[in-house]
ROVEXKE-479926 format. One record per residue: x, y, z of N, C-alpha, C in turn; residue in three letters. Coordinates in steps of 0.001 Angstrom, whole numbers, plus 500000, padded with zeros to 6 digits. Each point is the difference from the previous one (the first is absolute). Layout:
# residues N
XYZXYZXYZAla...
//
This chain:
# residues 58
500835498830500000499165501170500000500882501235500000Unk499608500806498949500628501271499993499333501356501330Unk499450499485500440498778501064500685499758501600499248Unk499869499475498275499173501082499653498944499246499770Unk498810501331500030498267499775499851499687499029498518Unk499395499090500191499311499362498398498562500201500038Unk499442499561498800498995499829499687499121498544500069Unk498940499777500504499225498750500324498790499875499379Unk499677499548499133498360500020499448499603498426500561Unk498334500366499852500149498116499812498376500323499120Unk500139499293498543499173500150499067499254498872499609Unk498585500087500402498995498710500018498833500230498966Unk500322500123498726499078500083498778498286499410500186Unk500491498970500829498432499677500230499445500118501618Unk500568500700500861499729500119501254498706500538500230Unk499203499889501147499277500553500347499855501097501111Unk500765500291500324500615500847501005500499501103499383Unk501153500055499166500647501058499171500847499268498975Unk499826500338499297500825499789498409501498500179500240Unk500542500999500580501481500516499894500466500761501844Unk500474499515500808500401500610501175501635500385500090Unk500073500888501303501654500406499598500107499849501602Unk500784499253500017500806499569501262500646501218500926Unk500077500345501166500642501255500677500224499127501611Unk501181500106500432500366499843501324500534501572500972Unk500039499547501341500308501286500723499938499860501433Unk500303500607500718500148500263501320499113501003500376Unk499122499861501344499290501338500600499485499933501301Unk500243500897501184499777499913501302499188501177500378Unk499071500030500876499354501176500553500401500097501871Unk499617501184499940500309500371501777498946500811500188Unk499059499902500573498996501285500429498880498990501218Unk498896499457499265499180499436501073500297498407500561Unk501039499709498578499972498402500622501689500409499085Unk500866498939500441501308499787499181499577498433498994Unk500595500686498814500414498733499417501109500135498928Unk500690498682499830500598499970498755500260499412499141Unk499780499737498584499958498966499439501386499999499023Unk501017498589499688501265500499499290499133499017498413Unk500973500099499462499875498943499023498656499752499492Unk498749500616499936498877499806499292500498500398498596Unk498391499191499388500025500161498328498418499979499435Unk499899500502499523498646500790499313499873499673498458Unk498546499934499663500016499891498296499104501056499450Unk500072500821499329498983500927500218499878499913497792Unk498875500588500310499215499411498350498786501081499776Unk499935500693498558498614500513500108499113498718499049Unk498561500029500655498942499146499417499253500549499932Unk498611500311498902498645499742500349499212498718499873Unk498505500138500901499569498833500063498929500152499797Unk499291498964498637498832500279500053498888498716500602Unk498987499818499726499473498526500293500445498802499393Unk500605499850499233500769499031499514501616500076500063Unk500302500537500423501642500124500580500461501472499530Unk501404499532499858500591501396499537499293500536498568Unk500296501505499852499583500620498880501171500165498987Unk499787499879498954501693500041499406499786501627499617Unk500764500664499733500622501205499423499061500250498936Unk
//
């Protein structure tokens, strides 16, 4: 590992959930009413619409 940033897709042509997502990891802690902190999470974040029969294509 070089520890520069890459790119992550993960692309499901026939999914029902989302067609195309992009992978993102990260670190994040709060301090105010409660403490927490989380290291090493990872997230997929995707735009979709949905209609009554699943996604809407473009």
């Amino acid at each position: 590992m070089t520890g520069k940033p890459h790119r992550a897709v993960i692309r499901l042509p026939e999914g029902f959930e989302y067609r195309e997502a992009e992978m993102a990891s990260g670190s994040f802690q709060g301090h105010k009413d409660w403490d927490f902190e989380h290291s090493n999470c990872y997230g997929a974040m995707w735009y979709a619409a949905y209609g009554p029969y699943g996604i809407l294509e473009a």
